[in-house]
C-alpha positions in Angstrom: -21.3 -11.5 -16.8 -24.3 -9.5 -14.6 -23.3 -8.7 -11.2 -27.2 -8.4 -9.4 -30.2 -10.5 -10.0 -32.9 -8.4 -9.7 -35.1 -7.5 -12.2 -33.4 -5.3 -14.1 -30.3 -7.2 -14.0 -31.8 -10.3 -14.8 -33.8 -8.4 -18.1 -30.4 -7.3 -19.1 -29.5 -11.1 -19.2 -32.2 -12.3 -20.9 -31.8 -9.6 -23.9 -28.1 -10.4 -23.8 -28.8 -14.5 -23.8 -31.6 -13.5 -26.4 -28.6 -11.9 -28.9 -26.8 -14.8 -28.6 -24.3 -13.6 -25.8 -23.4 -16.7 -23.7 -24.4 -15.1 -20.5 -24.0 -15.7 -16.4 -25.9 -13.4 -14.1 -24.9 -13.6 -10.1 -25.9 -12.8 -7.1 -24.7 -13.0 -3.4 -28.7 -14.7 -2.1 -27.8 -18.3 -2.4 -31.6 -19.0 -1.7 -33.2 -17.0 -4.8 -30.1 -18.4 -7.4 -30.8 -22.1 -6.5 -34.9 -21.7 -7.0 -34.3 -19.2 -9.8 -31.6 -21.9 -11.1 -34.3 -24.7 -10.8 -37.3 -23.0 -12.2 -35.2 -21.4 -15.1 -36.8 -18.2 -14.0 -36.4 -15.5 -11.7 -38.2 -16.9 -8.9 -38.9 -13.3 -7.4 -38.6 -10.7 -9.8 -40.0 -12.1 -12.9 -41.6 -15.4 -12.2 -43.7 -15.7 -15.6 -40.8 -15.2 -17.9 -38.8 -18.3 -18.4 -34.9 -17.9 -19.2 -33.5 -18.2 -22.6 -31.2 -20.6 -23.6 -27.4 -18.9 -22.9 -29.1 -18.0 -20.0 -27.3 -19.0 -16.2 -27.4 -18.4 -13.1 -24.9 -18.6 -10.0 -24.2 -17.8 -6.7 -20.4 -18.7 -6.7 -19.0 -15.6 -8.1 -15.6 -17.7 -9.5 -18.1 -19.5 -11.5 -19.7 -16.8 -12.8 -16.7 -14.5 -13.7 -14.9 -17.6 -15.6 -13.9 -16.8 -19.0 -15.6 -13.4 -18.9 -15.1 -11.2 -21.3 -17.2 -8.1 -19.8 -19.2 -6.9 -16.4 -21.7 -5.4 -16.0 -22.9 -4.6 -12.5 -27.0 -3.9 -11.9 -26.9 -4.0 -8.1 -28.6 -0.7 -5.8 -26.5 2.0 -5.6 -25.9 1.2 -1.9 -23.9 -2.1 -2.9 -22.1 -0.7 -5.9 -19.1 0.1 -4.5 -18.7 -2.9 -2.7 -19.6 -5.1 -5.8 -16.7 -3.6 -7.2 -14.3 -4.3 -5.0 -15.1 -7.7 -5.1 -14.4 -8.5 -8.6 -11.4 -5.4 -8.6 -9.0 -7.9 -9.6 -10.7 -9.5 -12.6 -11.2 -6.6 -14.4 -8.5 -5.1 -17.0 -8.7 -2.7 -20.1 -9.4 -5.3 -22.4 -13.1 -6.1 -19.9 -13.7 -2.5 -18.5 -17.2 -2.1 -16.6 -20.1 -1.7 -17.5 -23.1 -0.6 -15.1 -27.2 -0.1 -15.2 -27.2 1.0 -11.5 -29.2 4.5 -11.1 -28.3 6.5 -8.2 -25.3 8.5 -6.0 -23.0 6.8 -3.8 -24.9 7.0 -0.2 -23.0 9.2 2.3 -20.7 11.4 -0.1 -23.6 12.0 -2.8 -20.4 11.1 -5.5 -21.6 10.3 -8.8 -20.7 6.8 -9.1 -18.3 6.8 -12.4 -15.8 8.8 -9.8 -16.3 5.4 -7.3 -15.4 3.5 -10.5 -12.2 5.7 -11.1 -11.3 5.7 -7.4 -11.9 2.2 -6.8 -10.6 0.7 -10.1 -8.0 3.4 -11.3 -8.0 5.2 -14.5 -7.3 2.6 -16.6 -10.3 1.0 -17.0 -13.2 1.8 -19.1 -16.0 2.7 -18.2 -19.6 2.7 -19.6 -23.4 3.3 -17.9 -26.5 1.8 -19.4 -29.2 3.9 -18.6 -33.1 5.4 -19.8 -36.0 4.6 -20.3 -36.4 1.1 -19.3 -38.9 -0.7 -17.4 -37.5 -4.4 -16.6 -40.2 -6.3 -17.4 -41.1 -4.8 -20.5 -37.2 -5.6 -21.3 -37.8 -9.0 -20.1 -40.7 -9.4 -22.6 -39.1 -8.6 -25.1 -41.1 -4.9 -25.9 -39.7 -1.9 -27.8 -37.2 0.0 -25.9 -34.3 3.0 -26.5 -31.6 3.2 -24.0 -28.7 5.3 -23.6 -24.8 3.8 -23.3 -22.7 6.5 -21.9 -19.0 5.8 -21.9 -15.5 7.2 -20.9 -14.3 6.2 -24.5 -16.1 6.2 -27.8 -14.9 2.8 -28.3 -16.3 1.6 -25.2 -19.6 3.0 -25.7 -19.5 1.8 -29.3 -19.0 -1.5 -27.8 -21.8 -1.9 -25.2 -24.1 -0.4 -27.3 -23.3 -3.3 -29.6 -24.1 -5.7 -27.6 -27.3 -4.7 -26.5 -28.2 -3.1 -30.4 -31.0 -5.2 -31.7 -34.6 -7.4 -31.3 -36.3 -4.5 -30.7 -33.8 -2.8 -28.6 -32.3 0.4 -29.4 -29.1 1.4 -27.7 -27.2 4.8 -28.7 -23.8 5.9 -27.1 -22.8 9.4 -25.1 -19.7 10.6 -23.8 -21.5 12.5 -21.0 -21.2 10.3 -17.9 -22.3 12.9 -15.3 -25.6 13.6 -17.6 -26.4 10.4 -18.0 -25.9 9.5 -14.6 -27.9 12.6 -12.8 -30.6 12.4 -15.3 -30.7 8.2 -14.0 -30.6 9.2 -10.4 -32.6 12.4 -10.0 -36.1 10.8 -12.1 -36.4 8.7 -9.2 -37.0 11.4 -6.6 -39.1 13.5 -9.0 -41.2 10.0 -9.5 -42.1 9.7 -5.6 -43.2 13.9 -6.2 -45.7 12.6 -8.9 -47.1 9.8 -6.9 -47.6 11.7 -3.9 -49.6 14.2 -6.6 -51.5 11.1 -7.9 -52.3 9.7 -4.5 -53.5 13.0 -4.1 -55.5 13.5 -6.8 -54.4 16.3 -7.7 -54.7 15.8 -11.1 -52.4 15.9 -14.8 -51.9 19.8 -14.4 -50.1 19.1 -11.8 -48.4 15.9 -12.2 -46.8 17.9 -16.1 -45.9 20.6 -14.0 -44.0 18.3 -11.5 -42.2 16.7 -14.4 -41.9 20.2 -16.1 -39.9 21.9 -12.8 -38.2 18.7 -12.1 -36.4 18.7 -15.3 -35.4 22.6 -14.4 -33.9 21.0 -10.9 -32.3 18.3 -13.2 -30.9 20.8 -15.7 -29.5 23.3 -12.9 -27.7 20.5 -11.1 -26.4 19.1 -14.5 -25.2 23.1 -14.8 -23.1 22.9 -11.9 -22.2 19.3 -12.1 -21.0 19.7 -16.2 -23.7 17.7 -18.1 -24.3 18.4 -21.3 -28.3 19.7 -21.7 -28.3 17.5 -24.6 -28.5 14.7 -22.4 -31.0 15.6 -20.2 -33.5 16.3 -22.9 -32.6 12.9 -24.7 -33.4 9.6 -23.5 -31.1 9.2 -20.4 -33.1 12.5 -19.0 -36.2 13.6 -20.1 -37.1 10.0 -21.8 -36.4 8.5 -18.1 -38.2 10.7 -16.6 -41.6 10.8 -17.6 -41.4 6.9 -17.9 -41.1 6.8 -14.1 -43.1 9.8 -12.7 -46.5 8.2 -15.3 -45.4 4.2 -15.6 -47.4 2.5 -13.2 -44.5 -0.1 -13.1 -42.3 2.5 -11.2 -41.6 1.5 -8.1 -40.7 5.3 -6.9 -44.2 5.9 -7.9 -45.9 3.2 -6.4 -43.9 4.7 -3.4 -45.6 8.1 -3.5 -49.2 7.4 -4.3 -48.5 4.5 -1.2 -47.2 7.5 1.2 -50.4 9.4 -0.2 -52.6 7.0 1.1 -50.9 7.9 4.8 -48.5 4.6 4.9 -45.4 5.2 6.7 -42.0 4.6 4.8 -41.3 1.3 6.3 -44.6 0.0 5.1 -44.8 1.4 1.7 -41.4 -0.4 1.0 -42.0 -3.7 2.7 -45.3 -3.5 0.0 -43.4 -2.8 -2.8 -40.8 -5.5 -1.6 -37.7 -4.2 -3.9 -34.9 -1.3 -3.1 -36.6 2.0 -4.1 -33.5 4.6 -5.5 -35.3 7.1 -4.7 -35.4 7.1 -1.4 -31.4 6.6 -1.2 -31.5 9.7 -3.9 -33.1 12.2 -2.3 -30.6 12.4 0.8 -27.8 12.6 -1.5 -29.5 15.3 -4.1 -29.9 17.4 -0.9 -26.5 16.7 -0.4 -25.2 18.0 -3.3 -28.1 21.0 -4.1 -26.1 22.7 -1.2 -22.7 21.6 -1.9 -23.3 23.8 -5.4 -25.8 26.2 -3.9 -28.7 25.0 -6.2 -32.3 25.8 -5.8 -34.3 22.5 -6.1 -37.7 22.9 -4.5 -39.0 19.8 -5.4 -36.5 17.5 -4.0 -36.7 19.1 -1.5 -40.6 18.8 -0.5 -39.9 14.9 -1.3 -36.8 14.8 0.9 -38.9 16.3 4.1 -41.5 13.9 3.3 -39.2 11.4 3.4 -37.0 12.3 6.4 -38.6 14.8 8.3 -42.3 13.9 8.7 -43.5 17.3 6.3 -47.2 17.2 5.4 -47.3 15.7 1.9 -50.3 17.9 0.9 -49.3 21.0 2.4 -45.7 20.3 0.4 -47.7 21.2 -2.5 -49.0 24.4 -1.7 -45.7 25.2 -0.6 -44.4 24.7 -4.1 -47.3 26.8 -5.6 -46.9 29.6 -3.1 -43.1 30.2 -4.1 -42.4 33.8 -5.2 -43.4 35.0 -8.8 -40.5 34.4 -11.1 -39.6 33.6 -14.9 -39.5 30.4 -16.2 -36.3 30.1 -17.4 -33.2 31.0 -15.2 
């Protein structure tokens, strides 16, 4: 069963229902699961694409959890922790969790497989879905590659199973903290490129965000012990340029919206869904100076965020740092 009916949770459904997995999906807002419920459609996510058959929907969570034989949990990073707590007791080794949640756990900047082991206890398994992924593309059904990284092979192997086929390709990792910072950290680099774009600043500058960023990503990975396999795969590289160029991203629709000169507030209300990277770039700060890493970039979109910084002069600031090689 999903835990989270938004759109990416309810995509993941739909694939699922599609491979013949008899599937639930729930949320806690009782409003959008009745009208979603009684259109057979997400009502506010994904209102042109109709459910498939295997396909239901609930806001009573003993419902939904009732003869489950796996979660997976694609709620914001804000509400992970206490989306696990509520179904704590239903899960075992034999279930494990799953999750396709993209971000750091707000306030302590903790990736969130260690709120998984602290929460749950090192007996469960563990396994994130994560990459390149846009949720309606999912939804309809298009190509797409995604990355299942697991605390055991066998749990990987299994998730990736699941989700293997109709046009969608899943491989499986053991590197959790890659996969995970590589998830989280494309969102903040996306808001860099649409601020750029908003700009009109042009695609020298927009490759050379993505470029740097990656550098940022791979010197945090560094310090945080992810493999640079992974960030040059799908669950790093591959996610990242999907959401600093995918005009579906809502952390680039965030950017080029504060590049027109809307305040934060606004631009969100407009895009009217939780934007990680917002969320993101607080804890990235967080933990650039808890391992005394140099990340310039998330750093320009973290003042523009939080501190009022002049998105245009943030620029500049980035081409005026000193001389330097490219590689570390």
């Amino acid at each position: 069963m999903i835990l989270g009916a938004g759109s990416w949770g309810t995509a993941l459904g739909m694939h699922l229902a599609r491979r013949g997995q008899e599937t639930w999906l729930w949320d806690i807002d009782e409003d959008l699961v009745a009208r979603s419920r009684a259109a057979r459609r997400n009502v506010r996510y994904l209102p042109e694409i109709e459910f498939p058959d295997g396909l239901q929907i609930s806001a009573d969570l003993d419902q939904a959890c009732a003869g489950a034989t796996g979660f997976l949990v694609v709620t914001p990073s804000h509400a992970f922790a206490e989306t696990l707590h509520r179904i704590q007791g239903r899960l075992g080794p034999e279930t494990g969790l799953a999750w396709a949640t993209k971000g750091f756990e707000p306030g302590s900047a903790r990736l969130l497989h260690e709120v998984a082991e602290d929460i749950l206890g090192p007996d469960i398994p563990l396994a994130l879905i994560t990459g390149p992924s846009f949720a309606r593309e999912v939804a309809q059904g298009l190509p797409t590659a995604v990355t299942v990284a697991a605390s055991t092979p066998e749990f990987g192997a299994r998730w990736a199973g699941l989700l293997h086929g109709d046009s969608f390709r899943a491989y499986y990792s053991a590197d959790l903290p890659g996969a995970e910072l590589g998830g989280a950290l494309k969102n903040v680099l996306a808001v860099a490129c649409g601020i750029a774009d908003g700009l009109g600043l042009g695609g020298n500058t927009r490759a050379a965000l993505i470029t740097r960023g990656l550098a940022e990503m791979m010197r945090l990975g560094r310090a945080l012990g992810a493999s640079p396999l992974t960030l040059t795969g799908l669950a790093g590289v591959g996610d990242l340029v999907l959401t600093c160029t995918g005009d579906l991203s809502r952390n680039r629709q965030l950017g080029l919206a504060l590049a027109e000169g809307k305040d934060l507030d606004q631009a969100i209300a407009e895009i009217g869904q939780v934007v990680e990277g917002v969320k993101t770039a607080e804890e990235a700060m967080r933990l650039a100076e808890r391992h005394q890493v140099d990340m310039p970039i998330a750093e320009q979109v973290h003042g523009i965020l939080f501190k009022g910084w002049n998105a245009r002069k943030g620029v500049q600031v980035l081409m005026e740092r000193e001389l330097k090689p490219e590689t570390d």
